[in-house]
N, C-alpha and C positions, 0 to 999 in steps of 0.2 A: 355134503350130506347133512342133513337132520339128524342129532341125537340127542338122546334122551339122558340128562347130565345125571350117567352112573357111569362110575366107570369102576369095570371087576379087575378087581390085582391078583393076579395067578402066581404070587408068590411062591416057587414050588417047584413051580409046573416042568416037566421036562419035555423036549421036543417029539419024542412018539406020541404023548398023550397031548398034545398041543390043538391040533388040526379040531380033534373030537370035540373037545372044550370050547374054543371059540364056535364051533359050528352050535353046540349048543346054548351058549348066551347068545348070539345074535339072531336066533331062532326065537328065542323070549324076549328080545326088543334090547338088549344091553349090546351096546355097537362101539363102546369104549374101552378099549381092550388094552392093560396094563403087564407087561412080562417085569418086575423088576432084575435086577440083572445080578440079583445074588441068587438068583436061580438057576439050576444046573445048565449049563449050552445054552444062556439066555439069548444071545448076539442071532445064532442059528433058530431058535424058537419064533423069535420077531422077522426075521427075513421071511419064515414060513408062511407063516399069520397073515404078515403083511402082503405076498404078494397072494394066497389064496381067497384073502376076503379082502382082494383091493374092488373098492365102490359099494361094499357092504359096512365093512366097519374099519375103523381109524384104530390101528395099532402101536401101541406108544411104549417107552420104555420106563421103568422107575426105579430107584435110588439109584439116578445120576449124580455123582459128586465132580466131575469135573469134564471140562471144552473136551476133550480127547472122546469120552464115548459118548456125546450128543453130536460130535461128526461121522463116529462111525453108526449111529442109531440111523443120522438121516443117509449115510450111502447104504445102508441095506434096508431104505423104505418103511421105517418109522418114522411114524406120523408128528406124536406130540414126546415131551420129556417131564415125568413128575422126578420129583427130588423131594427127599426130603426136611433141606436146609433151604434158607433161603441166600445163594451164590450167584451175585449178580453177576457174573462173569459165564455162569451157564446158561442165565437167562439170554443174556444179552447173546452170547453165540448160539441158542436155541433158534431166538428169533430172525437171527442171520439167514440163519439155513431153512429158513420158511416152517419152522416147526412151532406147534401150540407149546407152551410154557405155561407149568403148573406146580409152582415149589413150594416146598412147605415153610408156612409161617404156623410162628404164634403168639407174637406182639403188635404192639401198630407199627411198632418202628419196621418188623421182619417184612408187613405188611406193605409197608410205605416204599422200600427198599426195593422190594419185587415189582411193586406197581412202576416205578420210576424210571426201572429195569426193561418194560416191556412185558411183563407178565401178562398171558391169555386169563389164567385165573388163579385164584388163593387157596391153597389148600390147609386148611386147620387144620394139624396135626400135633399132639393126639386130642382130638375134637373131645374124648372122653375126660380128659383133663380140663379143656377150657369149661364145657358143658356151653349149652345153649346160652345162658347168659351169658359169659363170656365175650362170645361171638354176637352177639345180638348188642354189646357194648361197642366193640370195635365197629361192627358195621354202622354202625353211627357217624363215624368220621370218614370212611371211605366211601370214594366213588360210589353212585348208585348203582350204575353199569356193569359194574368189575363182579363175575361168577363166584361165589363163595362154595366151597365144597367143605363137608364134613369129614374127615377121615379117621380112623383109628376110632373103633366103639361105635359107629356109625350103623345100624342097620334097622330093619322095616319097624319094628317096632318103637320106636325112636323118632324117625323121620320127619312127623308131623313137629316135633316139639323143634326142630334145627329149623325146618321151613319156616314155622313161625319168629325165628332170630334170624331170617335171611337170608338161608344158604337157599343156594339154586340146585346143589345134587350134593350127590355123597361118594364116596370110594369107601368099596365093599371089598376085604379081605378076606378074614377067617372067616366069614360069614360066609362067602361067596364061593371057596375053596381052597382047599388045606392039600395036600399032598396025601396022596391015596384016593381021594374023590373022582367018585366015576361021572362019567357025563351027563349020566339022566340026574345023578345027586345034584351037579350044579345046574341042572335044566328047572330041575322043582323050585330048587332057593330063587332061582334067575327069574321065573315066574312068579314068586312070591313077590321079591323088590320091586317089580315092574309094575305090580296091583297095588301097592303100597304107596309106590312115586307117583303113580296116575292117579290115586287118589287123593294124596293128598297135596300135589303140587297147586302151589296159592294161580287161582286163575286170573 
């Protein structure tokens, strides 16, 4: 699948309101779809997701801290695993299990650690801490190749100034939905970031 590097973190979210939510990001072009799993029933939220919008959108798990639930993400059809440390020991059994890997840094060393690891991409966290400079220094030394993601403070308004330090997308939380948020709420926002990333992604 082609996606379009946003991925919505449903921090929150419980599995009745699961199905609604994703049907409306991937309806707005957001096909990277993050259940963290300090979320209520998260294990069951992701087995939902994942097999209802299997070949529409890539449903992944996030704050993975350890091997045990990145084997059980990928036996109930989760797709990638964000973290938000960088544990090369989760990477590395991410990528065993055929899963995208995306952990969180915020040095070069965290950086260098995840890449060496097999990291699919980098996630700057909290990107509001580094700010664009930050990240625009480090990507200096790494790989060209290697996906940079903004996360934490990351959203439409903003965007253009990350793209300009590098990053190739963002992970949208609070922005994206909060617990209580109805579907058309994240269908609007999901529709804002999507006119935002298309506009201003460097061509």
């Amino acid at each position: 699948m082609d996606h379009r590097h946003l991925i919505a973190i449903l921090r929150g979210i419980t599995p009745p309101e699961t199905l609604a939510v994703c049907e409306a990001l991937v309806a707005a072009g957001i096909t990277l779809i993050e259940v963290p799993l300090n979320s209520p029933d998260a294990f069951r939220s992701i087995e939902d997701a994942a097999r209802a919008f299997q070949g529409r959108a890539s449903i992944g798990a996030g704050t993975v801290l350890n091997t045990d639930e990145v084997n059980r993400i990928a036996d109930i059809g989760g797709q990638f695993i964000v973290s938000p440390d960088t544990n090369a020991d989760v990477i590395r059994q991410t990528v065993a299990r055929g899963l995208g890997s995306y952990p969180g840094v915020f040095s070069p060393t965290d950086a260098f650690t995840a890449i060496r690891s097999g990291a699919t991409g980098l996630k700057f966290f909290p990107a509001e801490v580094l700010g664009p400079k930050g990240i625009k220094a480090m990507k200096a030394v790494l790989p060209p190749a290697m996906p940079l993601y903004a996360v934490g403070g990351a959203n439409p308004d903003n965007f253009a100034e990350y793209f300009a330090a590098g990053c190739a997308g963002f992970g949208l939380g609070t922005y994206i939905f909060k617990p209580g948020m109805s579907a058309v709420d994240v269908a609007q926002r999901a529709t804002t970031a999507v006119t935002a990333y298309d506009q201003g992604k460097p061509r």
